[in-house]
N, C-alpha and C positions, 0 to 999 in steps of 0.2 A: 729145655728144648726151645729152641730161635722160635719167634715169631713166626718168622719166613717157612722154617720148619714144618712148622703147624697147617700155614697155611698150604703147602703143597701136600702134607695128608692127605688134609682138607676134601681136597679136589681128587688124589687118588683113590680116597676113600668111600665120596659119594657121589661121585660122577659116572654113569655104565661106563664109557668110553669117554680114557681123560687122552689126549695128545699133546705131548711137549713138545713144544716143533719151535725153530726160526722162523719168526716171520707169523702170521693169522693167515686162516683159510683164505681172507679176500687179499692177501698181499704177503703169500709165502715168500719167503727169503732166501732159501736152501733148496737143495736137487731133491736130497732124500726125505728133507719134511713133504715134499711135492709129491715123492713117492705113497710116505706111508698116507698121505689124506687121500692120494684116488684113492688106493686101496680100500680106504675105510670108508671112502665114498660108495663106489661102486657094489661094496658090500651093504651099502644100508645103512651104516652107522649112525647113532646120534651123538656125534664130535663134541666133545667141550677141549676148546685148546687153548694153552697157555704156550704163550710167547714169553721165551726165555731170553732174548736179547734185551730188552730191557734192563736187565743187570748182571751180572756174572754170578754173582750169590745164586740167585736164580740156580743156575745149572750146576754149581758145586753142593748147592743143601739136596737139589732133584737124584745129584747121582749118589750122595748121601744116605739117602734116605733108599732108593733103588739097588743100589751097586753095580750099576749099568754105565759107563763112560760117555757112552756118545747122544748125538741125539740127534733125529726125536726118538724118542720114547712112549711107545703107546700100553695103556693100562685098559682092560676089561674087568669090572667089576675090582679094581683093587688090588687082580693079579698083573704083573708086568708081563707082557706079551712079546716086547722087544725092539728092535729098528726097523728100520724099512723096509731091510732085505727078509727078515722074519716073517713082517707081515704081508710083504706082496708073495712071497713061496707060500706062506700060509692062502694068501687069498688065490693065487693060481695052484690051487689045489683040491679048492671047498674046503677047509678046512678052517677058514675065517670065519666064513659065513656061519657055518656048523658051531664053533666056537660061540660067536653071538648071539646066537638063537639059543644054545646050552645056558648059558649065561643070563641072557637077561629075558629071555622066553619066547613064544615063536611069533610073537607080533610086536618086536624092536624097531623093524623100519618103522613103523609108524608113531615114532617116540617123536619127541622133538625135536626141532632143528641143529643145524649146527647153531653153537655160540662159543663165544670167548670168555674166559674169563683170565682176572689179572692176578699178580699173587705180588707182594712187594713188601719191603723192610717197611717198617715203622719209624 
């Protein structure tokens, strides 16, 4: 297993809420990454996002490892949740919310902040 591999695990493995997106929360790049951060905003989420423009590897080892094509890609506890249109139906529904509270217990908002983290070849 790649490096790169691992380290996108990595992050869907111990992150509550990992988000692949273009672009970082302070300087999204894309519509639907734009989309799925309010979403996970407005629900509370504590974001860890990785910016996959950086490299293309990036996004061929993420859908690799997923089996999901596009992105972003948002992951709760390790499960893949989906794109953007998943999670903002999921969030204009309550059922995001309910999802995250299931998941990572009923006082998530008050997790930490958003942050970024990087993932890259060796």
């Amino acid at each position: 297993m790649s490096e790169l591999r691992q380290q996108i695990q990595g992050v869907i493995e111990n992150e509550p809420v990992a988000l692949f997106m273009k672009g970082t929360p302070q300087f999204v790049m894309c519509g639907n990454s734009d989309r799925a951060l309010r979403a996970l905003r407005d629900a509370g989420a504590p974001v860890t996002a990785v910016d996959v423009l950086p490299d293309p590897a990036i996004r061929q080892e993420l859908s690799a490892v997923s089996g999901w094509p596009t992105i972003p890609q948002v992951f709760v506890n390790g499960e893949l949740i989906g794109g953007a249109d998943i999670v903002e139906e999921l969030a204009a529904t309550g059922e995001l919310e309910q999802k995250l509270e299931s998941a990572l217990g009923p006082e998530y908002r008050s997790a930490r902040a958003e942050q970024v983290v990087g993932v890259a070849r060796a």
